[in-house]
C-alpha positions in Angstrom: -4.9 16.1 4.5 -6.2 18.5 1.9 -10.1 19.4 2.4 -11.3 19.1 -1.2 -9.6 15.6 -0.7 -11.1 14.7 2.6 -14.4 15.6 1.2 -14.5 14.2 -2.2 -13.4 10.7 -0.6 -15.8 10.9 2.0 -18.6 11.8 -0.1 -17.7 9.0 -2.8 -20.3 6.7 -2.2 -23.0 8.7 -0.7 -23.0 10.8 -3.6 -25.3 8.5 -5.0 -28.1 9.4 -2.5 -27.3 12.7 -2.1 -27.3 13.9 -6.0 -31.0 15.6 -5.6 -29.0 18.2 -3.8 -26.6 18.7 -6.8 -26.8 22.1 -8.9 -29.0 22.2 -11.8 -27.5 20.3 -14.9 -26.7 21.3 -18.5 -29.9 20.6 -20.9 -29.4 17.2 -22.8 -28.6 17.8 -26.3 -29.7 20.9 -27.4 -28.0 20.9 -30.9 -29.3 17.5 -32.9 -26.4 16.5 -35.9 -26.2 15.4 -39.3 -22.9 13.3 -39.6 -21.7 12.2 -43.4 -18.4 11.5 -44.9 -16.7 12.4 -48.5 -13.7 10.0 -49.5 -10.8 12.0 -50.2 -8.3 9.3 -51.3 -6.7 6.3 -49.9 -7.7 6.3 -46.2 -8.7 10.0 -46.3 -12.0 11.0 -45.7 -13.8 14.3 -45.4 -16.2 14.9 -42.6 -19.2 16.8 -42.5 -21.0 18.4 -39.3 -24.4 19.7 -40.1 -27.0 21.8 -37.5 -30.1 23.6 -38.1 -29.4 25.2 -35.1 -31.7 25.5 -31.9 -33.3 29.2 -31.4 -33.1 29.1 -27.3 -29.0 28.8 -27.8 -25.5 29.9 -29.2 -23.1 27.4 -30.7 -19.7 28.6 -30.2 -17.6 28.3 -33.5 -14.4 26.0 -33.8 -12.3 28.4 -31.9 -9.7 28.3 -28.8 -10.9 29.8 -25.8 -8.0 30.0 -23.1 -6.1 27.1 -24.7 -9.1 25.1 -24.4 -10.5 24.5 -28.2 -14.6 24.8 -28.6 -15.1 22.1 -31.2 -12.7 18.7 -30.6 -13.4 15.0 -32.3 -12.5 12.4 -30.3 -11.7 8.6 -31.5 -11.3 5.2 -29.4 -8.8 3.7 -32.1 -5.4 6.0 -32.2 -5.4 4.6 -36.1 -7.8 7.6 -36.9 -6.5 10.4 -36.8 -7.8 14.5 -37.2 -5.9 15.9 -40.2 -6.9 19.7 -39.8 -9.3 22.0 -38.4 -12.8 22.8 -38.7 -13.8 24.6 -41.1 -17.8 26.5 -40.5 -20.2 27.8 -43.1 -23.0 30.0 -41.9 -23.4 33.1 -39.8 -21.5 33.4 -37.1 -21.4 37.1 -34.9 -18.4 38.2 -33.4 -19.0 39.1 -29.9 -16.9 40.1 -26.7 -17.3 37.6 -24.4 -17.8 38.9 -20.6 -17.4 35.3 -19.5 -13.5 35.5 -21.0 -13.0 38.9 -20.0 -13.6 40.5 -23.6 -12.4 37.7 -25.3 -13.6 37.9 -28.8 -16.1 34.6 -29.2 -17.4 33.6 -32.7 -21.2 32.7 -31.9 -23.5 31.2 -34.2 -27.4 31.6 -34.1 -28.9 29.4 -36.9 -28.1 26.4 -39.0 -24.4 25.7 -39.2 -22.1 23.2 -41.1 -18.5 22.4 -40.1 -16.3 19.8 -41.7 -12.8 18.3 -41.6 -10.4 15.7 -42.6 -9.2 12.2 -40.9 -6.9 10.0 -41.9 -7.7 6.2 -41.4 -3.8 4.0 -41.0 -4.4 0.4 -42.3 -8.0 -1.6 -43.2 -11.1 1.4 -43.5 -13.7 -0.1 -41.4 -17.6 0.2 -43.2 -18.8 2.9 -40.5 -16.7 4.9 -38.5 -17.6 5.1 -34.3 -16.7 8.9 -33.2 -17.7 12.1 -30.8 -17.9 15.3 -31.6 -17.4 17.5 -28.7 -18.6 21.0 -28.9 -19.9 24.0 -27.2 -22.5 26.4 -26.6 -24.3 28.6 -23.6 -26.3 31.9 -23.5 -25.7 35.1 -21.4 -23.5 33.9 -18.8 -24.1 30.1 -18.9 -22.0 28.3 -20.6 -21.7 24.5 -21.8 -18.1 23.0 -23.1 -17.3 19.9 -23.8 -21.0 18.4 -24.8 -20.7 15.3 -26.6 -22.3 14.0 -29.7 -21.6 10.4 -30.5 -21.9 9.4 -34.1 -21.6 6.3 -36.7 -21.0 7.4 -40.2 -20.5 5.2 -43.3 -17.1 5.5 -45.3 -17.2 4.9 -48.7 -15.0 1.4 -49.5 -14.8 0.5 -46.1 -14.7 -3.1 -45.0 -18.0 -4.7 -43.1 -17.2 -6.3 -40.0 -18.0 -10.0 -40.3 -18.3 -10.6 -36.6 -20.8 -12.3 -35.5 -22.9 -12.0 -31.9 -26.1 -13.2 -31.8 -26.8 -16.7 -32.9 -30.1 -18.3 -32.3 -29.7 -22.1 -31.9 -27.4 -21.4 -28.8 -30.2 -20.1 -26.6 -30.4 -22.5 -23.8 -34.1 -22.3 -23.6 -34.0 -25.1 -26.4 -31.1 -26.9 -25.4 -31.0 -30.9 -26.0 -30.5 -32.0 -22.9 -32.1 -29.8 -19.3 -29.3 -30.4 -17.5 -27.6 -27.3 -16.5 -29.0 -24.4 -14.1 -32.8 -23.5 -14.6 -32.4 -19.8 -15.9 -29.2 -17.9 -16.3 -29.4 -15.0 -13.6 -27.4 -14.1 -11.0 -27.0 -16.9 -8.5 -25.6 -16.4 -4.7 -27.9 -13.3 -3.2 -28.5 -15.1 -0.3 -24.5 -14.8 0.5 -24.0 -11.8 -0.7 -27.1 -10.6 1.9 -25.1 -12.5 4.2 -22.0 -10.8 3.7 -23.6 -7.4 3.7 -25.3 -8.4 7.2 -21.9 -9.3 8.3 -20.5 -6.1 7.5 -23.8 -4.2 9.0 -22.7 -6.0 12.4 -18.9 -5.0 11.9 -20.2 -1.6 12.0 -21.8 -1.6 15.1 -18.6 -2.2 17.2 -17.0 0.7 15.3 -16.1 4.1 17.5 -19.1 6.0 15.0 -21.5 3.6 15.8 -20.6 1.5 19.1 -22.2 4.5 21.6 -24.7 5.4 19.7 -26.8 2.5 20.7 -27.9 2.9 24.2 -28.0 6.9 23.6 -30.4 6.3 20.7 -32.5 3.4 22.2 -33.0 5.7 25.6 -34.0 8.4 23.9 -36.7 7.1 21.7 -37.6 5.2 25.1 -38.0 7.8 27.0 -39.7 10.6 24.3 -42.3 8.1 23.5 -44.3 8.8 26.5 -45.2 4.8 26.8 -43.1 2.1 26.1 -45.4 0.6 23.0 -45.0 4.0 21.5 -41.0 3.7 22.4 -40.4 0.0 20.6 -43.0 1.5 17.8 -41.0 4.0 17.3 -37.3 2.1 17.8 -38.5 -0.4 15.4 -39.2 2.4 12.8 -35.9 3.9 13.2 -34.6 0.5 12.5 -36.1 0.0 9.6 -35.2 3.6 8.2 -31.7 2.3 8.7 -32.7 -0.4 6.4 -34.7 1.5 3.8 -31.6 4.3 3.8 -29.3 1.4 2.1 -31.5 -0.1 0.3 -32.4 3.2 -1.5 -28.5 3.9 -2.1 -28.3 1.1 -4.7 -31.0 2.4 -6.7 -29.2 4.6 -9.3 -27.2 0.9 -10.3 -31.0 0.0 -11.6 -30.5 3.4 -14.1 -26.9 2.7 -15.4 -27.7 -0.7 -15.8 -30.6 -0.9 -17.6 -28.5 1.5 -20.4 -26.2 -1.3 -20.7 -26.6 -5.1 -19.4 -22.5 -5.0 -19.2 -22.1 -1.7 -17.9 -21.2 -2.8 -14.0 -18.6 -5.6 -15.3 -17.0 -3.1 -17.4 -16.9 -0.6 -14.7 -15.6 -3.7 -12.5 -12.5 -4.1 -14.9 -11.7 -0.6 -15.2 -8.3 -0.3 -14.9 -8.2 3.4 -14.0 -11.5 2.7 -11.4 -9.5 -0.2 -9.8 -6.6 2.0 -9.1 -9.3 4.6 -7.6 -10.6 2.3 -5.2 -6.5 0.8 -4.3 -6.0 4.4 -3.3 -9.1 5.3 -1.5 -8.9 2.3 0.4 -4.8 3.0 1.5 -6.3 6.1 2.5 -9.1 4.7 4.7 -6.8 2.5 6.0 -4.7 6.0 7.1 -7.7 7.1 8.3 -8.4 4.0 10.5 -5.1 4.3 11.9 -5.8 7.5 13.3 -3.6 9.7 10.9 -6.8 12.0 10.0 -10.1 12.1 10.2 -12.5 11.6 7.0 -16.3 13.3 8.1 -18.8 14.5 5.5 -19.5 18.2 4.9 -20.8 19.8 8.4 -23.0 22.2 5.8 -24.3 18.2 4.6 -24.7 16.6 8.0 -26.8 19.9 9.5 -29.1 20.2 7.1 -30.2 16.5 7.0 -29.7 16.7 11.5 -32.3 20.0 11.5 -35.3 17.6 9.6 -34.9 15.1 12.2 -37.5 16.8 14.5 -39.8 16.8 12.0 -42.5 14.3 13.9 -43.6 11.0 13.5 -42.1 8.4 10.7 -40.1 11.4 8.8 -38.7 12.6 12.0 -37.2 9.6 12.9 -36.3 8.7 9.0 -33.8 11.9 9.4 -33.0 10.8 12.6 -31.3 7.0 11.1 -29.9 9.5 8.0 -28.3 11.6 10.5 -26.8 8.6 11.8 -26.0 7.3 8.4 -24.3 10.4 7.7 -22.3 10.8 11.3 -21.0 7.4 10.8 -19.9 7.4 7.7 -15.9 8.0 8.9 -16.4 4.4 10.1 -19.0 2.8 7.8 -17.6 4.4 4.4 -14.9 1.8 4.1 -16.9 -1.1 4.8 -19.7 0.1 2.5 -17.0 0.6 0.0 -15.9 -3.1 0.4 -19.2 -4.0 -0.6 -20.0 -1.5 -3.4 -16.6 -2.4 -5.0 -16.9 -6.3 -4.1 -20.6 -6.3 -5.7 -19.3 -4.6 -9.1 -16.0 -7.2 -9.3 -18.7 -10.0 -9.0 -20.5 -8.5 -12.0 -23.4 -9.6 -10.6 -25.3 -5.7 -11.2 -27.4 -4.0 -9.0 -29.8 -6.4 -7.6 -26.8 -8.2 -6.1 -26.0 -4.8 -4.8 -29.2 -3.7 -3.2 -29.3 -7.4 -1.5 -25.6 -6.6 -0.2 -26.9 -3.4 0.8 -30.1 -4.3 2.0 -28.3 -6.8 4.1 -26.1 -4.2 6.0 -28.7 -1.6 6.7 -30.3 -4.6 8.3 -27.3 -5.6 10.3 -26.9 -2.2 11.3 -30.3 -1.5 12.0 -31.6 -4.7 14.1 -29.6 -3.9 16.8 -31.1 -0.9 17.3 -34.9 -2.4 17.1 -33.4 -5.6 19.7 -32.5 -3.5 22.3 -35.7 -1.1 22.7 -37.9 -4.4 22.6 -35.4 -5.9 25.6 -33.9 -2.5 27.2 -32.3 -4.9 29.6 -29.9 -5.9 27.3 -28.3 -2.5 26.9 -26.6 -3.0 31.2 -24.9 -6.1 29.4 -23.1 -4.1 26.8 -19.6 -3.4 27.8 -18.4 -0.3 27.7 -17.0 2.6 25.2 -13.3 2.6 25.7 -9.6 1.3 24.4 -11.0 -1.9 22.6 -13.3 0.2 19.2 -10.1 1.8 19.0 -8.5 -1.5 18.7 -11.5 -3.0 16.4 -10.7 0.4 14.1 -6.9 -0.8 13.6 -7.6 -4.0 12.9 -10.1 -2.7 9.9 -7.4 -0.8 8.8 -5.1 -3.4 8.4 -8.0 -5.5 6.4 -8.5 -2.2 4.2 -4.8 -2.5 3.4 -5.4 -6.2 2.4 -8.4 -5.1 0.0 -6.3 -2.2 -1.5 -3.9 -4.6 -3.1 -6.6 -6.6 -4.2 -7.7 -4.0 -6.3 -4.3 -3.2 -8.0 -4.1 -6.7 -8.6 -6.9 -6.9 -10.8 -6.0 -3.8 -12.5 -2.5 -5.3 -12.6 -4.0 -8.6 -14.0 -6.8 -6.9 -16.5 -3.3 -5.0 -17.7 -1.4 -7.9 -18.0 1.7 -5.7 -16.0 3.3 -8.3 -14.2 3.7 -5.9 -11.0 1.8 -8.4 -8.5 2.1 -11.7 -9.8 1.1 -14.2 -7.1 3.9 -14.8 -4.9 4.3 -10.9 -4.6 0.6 -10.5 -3.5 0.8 -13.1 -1.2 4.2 -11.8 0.2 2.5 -8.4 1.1 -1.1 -10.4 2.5 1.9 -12.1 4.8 3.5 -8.8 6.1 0.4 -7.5 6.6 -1.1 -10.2 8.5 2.7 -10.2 10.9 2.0 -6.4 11.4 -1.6 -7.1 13.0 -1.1 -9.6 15.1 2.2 -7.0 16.2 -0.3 -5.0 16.8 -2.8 -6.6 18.9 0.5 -8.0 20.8 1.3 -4.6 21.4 4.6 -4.3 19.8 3.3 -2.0 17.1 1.0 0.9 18.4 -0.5 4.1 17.2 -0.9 6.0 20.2 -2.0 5.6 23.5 -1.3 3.4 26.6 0.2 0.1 25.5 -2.9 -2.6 25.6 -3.9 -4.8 27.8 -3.6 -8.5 26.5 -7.2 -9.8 27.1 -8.1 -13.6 26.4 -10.4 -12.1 23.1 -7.4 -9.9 22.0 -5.1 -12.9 22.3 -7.6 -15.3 21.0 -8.1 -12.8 17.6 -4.2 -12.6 17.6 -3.7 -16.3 17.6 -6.1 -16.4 14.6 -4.7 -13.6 12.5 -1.5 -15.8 13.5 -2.6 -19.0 11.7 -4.4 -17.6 9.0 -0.6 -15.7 8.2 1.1 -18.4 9.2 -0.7 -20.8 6.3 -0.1 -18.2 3.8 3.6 -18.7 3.9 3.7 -21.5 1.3 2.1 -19.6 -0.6 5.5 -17.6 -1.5 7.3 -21.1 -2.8 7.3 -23.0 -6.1 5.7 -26.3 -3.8 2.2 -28.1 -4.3 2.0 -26.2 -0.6 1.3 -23.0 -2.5 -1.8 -23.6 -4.2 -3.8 -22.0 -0.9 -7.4 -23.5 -1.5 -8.3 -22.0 1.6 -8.2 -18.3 -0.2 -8.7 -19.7 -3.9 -9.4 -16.8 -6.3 -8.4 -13.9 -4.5 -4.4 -14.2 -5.4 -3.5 -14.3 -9.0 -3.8 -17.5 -10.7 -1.2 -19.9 -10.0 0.7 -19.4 -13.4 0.6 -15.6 -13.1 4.1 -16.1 -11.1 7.6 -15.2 -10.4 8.8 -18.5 -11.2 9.7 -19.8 -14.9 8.2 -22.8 -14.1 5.7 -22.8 -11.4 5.0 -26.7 -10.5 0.8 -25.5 -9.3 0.5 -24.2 -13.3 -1.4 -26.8 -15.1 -0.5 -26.8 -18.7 -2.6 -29.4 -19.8 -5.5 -27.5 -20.6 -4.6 -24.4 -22.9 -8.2 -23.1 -23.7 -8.4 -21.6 -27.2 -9.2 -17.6 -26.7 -11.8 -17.4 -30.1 -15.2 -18.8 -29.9 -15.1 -19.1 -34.0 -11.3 -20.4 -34.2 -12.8 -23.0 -31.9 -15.8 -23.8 -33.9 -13.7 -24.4 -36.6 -11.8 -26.6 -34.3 -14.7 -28.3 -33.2 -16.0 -29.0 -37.3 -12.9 -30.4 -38.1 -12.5 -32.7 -34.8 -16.5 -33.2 -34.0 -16.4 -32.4 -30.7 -18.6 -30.0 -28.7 -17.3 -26.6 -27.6 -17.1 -25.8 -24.1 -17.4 -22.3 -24.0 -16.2 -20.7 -21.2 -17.2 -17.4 -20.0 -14.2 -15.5 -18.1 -12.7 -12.9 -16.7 -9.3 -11.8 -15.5 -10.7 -10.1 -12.6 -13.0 -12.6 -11.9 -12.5 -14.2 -9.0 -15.0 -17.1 -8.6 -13.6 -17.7 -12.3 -10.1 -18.6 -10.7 -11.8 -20.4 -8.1 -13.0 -23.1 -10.9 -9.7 -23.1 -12.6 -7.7 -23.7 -9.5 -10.7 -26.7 -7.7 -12.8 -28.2 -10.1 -10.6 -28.2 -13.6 -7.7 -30.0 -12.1 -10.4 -32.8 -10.8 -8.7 -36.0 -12.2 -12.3 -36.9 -14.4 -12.8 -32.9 -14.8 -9.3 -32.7 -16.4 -9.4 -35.8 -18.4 -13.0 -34.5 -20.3 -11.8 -31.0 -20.8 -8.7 -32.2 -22.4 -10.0 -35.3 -24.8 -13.7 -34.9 -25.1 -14.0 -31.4 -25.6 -13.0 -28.1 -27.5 -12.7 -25.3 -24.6 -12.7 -22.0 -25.7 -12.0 -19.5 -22.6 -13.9 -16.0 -23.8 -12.5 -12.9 -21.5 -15.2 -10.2 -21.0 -12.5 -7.9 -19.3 -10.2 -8.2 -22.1 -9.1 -4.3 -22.8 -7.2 -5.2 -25.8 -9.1 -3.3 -28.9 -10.2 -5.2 -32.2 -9.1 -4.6 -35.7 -10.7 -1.2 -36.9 -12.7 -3.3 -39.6 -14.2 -5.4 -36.5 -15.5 -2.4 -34.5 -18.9 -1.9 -35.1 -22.4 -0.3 -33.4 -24.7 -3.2 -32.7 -28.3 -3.3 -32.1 -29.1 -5.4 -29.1 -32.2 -7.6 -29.2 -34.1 -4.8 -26.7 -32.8 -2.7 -29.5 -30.3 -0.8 -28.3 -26.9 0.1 -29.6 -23.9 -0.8 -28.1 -20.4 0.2 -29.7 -18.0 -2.7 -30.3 -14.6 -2.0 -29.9 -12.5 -4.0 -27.4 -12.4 -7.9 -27.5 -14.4 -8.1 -24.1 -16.8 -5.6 -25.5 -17.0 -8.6 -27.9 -17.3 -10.9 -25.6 -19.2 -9.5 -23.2 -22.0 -8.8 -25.7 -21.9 -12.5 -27.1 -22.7 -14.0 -23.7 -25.8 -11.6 -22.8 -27.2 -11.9 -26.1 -27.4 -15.7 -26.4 -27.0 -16.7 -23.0 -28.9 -14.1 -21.3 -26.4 -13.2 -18.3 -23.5 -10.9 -17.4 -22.0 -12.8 -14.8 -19.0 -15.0 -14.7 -18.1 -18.0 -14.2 -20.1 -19.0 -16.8 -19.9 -22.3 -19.3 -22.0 -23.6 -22.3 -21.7 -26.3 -24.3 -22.7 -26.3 -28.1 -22.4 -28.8 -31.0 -20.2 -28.0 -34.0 -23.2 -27.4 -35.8 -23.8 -24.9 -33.0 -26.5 -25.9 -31.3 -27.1 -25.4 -27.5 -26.7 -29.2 -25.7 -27.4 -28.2 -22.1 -28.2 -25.6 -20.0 -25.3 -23.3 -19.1 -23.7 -23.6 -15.5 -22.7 -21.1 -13.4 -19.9 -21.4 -10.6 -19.7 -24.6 -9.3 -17.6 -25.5 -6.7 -18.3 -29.0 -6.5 -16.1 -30.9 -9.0 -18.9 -34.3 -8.9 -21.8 -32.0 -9.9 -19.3 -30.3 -13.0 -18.6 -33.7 -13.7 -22.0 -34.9 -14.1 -22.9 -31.4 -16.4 -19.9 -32.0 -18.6 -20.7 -36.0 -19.2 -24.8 -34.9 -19.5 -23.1 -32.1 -22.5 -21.3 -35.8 -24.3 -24.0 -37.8 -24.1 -27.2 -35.0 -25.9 -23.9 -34.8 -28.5 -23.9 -38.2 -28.8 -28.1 -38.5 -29.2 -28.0 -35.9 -31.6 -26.1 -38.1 -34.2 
């Protein structure tokens, strides 16, 4: 495996941490712009750059440089389109450039103005959403490639009627207080769990596993007395801790620059593809195919602080052991990291998941200094964390389709639809429990069959065994048991799948279905979505078929299914820079931008599931409600949402 490779996946999620060690960054815009537009005809439209210029740089003139050009402008709709290129006004000296080996570089020194011409195909929108990409440096630095995002007005454009925030749908003066108390993120007590669960599957990994007794004695023994030894084994545990904790803290930074900003990264097409093949490489890794380790340069540096003494001694010590382990623990923390951003639920989900396995990591540690005893009762390094590494390589394999699936369902491909997904879960799960049978090995003696390895085998064997339905047109396959993570039931290979319900066909337009609504006085169910989402599918697949459930959705109400992940870009004259209510702008352009914004603006929350109900006169009836797997208590939420309708009359 090539080294850059090896490294760059390796170091993917402890970059995070790490990025204090980086090399010095480019200054943050060091040239301030004046965009404005000329209308040339018909969908034509001049456009002009204007600088005064900043004394402590150069600003390299529209030019190429090595086939790469100097000045670029860059569009999200392909309707707009560059017509020519730049033109400049102002001085600009012509130097040889010792960078491009006497390449002769226009540079400019003062104020500047450069302009050019787009053509707009179809509707011109009001304002126009670009970036201007250009270049500059001094002496040997050298900057490409800095962008400038603009909006500019165009003369007889069309204003975007859309519409995002509307006040009477805030829950806070709903009709009716039934519904959830607030709207933030619910479930950090699981997702704690979970991330404890994966600090424990750690432990028994081949990183991690011998470290225990090695690290316990030693802090036991250098302590002098045995207070000082649990004082200082209880420290080190707790730097495990504080060591994940403090990786989820740049998530606080990108999120607060954009409420949405983790569920779009979530739905990325291109980032879910990443993480498929990361994870198919970890899974290589796991089967012993290669090795993935940090940097040695990284790991020694951070191993020669931990004799500093006292607390930041040992605080080195648990990064050492952070970074050593990270072969083993990278995939799992990836897991989480990834599994945090599909729930949308932002960083403080993620620093409870992390939180969660630094403490499930480090308690063990801490446990076994205060009752040393306990380490003669741990059995041995040997055959068997080889065998726990294969079996998280075949559950890596499982994750890794899970992640093309939702790039695959965000894209509406068709590559995995359900049947196919669970047809690869079912190979894989035959392969593993070949493998702890010993039939399928990867070096090494053949195993010995142990009552645990045939009691894990047996259970790998049912769980596979119960997906098999799952690959028929039968009521057998609607799996309830795994609800959410397949593709919905009618994302199939079959023309016809018997699990689809086609009952309820949720209107995809919150103001086609208040129109709806007005015409048929009935209150909107509004239902925030996602086709990545998998507690969303979860709800579609448990609670909506419910026989009462069904029977409201479908005569009582208007439901209106609004995708936050939907890729799919609006009409040019619907794109549009809007000012948040904390008074930031946010650029508009795909229908879950849309979407996306509508539901943190009124309803104050970026996760999904989420559902409101409104009047046709569009005023909040309830509280909004978040997943809820409990068809009785959706029930009882949808009925409370009839009857404030009813009272407001």
């Amino acid at each position: 495996m090539p080294a850059f490779l090896r490294y760059s996946l390796s170091i993917l999620f402890a970059l995070i941490s790490f990025c204090s060690f980086s090399q010095d960054e480019a200054p943050a815009a060091p040239f301030q712009w004046q965009v404005s537009s000329k209308k040339l005809a018909e969908g034509r439209y001049e456009l002009r750059f204007a600088t005064p210029g900043n004394s402590a740089w150069q600003l390299y003139a529209p030019q190429m440089l090595n086939e790469v050009a100097t000045a670029e402008l860059q569009f999200q709709d392909s309707a707009i389109q560059a017509t020519g290129n730049f033109k400049d006004s102002g001085n600009a000296e012509t130097v040889a450039s010792t960078l491009f080996e006497g390449t002769q570089v226009r540079l400019h020194g003062g104020a500047v103005t450069w302009t050019t011409e787009i053509s707009i195909n179809g509707d011109v929108p009001a304002s126009l959403q670009g970036t201007l990409l250009y270049t500059y440096g001094k002496g040997e630095e050298f900057y490409p490639g800095t962008a400038h995002e603009f909006t500019v007005a165009l003369e007889g454009g069309k204003v975007a009627g859309t519409r995002i925030l509307i006040p009477s749908l805030d829950p806070k003066g709903a009709l009716s207080p039934c519904g959830d108390e607030d709207t933030a993120d619910q479930g950090l007590a699981s997702i704690f769990f979970l991330g404890f669960l994966g600090g424990l599957i750690a432990l028994v990994t081949p990183c991690v596993f011998p470290l225990i007794p090695l690290t316990v004695s030693f802090f036991t023994k250098r302590s002098g007395s045995r207070k000082k030894g649990i004082t200082n084994a209880l420290l080190y545990g707790m730097s495990i801790f504080l060591i994940y904790v403090l990786l989820s803290l740049p998530f606080y930074v990108v999120e607060g620059a954009n409420p949405e900003v983790l569920n779009n990264i979530s739905t990325n097409v291109w980032l879910n593809l990443l993480f498929f093949v990361i994870f198919i490489v970890f899974a290589l890794s796991f089967f012993g195919l290669f090795e993935i380790t940090l940097p040695g340069g990284l790991a020694s540096k951070i191993d020669s602080k931990s004799g500093v003494s006292d607390f930041w001694g040992i605080f080195f010590m648990a990064l050492t052991l952070a970074i050593v382990s990270f072969s083993c623990t990278g995939p799992i923390l990836g897991s989480l990291l990834a599994g945090a951003l599909t729930n949308s639920g932002g960083a403080v989900q993620l620093t409870f998941g992390m939180g969660g396995f630094g403490l499930g990591l480090g308690l063990p540690f801490a446990l076994f200094a205060l009752f040393p005893n306990w380490l003669q009762s741990l059995p041995k390094s040997g055959g068997w964390l080889t065998s726990v590494k294969v079996v998280l390589g075949f559950l890596e394999l499982a994750l890794a389709v899970k992640f093309f699936s939702n790039a695959d369902l965000v894209k509406q491909w068709h590559i995995l639809p359900r049947e196919v997904f669970i047809g690869i879960w079912i190979v894989i799960g035959f392969a593993l429990v070949l493998y702890l049978l010993g039939v399928i090995r990867f070096g090494g003696p053949k195993p010995k069959l142990t009552p645990a390895r045939m009691g894990v085998a047996v259970l790998f064997m049912a769980f596979t065994i119960y997906l098999v339905p799952g690959v028929t047109n039968s009521k057998l396959a609607r799996l309830e048991l795994i609800s959410g993570f397949p593709p919905p039931l009618c994302y199939s290979v079959y023309d016809n799948p018997i699990n689809c319900e086609q009952g309820i066909e949720p209107l995809k337009d919150y103001e086609e279905a208040l129109k709806v609504a007005k015409a048929q006085n009935k209150p909107i169910l509004i239902d925030f979505t996602g086709w990545a989402c998998v507690n969303c599918r979860r709800m579609e697949e448990k609670v909506w078929p419910d026989p009462e459930v069904a029977r409201m959705m479908k005569e009582d109400f208007v439901v209106v299914s609004l995708y936050v992940d939907e890729r799919r870009k609006l009409p040019l004259t619907e794109q549009m820079v809007y000012t948040t209510k904390l008074g930031t702008e946010k650029s508009i352009v795909t229908v879950g931008d849309k979407w996306a914004t509508f539901q943190s603006e009124n309803f104050g929350a970026v996760s999904q599931p989420q559902y409101a109900i409104v009047s046709p006169s569009e005023q909040a009836l309830t509280k909004t409600k978040a997943y809820t797997p409990d068809a009785k208590e959706f029930r009882e939420w949808l009925q409370c949402g009839l009857n404030a309708m009813k009272s407001a009359k």
